[in-house]
C-alpha positions as CSV (number, residue, x, y, z in Angstrom):
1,X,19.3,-22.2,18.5
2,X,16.5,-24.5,19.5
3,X,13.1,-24.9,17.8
4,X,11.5,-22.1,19.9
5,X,13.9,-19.6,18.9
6,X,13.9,-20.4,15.4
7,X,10.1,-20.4,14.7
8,X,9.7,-17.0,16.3
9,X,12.4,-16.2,14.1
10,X,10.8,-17.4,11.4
11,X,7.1,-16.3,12.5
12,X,8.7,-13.1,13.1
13,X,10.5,-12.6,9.4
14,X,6.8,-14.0,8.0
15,X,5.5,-10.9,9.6
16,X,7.5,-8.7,8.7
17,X,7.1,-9.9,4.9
18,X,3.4,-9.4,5.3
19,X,3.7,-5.6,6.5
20,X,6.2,-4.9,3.6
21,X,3.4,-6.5,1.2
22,X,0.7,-4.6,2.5
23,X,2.3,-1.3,2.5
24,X,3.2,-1.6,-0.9
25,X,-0.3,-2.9,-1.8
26,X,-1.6,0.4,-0.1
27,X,0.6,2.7,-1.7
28,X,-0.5,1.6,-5.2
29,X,-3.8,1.7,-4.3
30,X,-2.8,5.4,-2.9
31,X,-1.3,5.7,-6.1
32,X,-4.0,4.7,-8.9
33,X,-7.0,6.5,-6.7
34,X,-5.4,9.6,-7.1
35,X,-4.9,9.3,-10.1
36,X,-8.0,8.1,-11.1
37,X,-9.0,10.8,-9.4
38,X,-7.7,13.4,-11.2
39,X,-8.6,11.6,-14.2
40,X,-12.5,12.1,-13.5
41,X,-11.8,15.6,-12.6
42,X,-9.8,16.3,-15.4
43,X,-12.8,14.7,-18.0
44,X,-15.6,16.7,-15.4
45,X,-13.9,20.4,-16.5
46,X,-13.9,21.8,-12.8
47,X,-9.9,22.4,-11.7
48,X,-10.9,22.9,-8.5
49,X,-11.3,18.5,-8.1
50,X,-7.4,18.4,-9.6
51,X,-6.6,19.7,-6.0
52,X,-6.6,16.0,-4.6
């Protein structure tokens, strides 16, 4: 394996490290604005904002 090969192998696992990392970084965001969510609709009284 030469040194072409091996940096787009590397470039190529560093981007696939970054995609992992910012799908979990949107799916706790997902996560805690729903809930937060639900949270202000829960404290407003009207269960029709639960539906989120």
């Amino acid at each position: 394996m030469d040194r072409s090969d091996r940096f787009t192998r590397d470039l190529l696992q560093k981007l696939a490290d970054l995609e992992q990392s910012t799908r979990a970084a949107a799916a706790q965001y997902e996560r805690t604005d729903a809930a937060s969510g639900r949270e202000i609709a829960a404290t407003a009284g009207d269960s029709r904002l639960l539906n989120l």
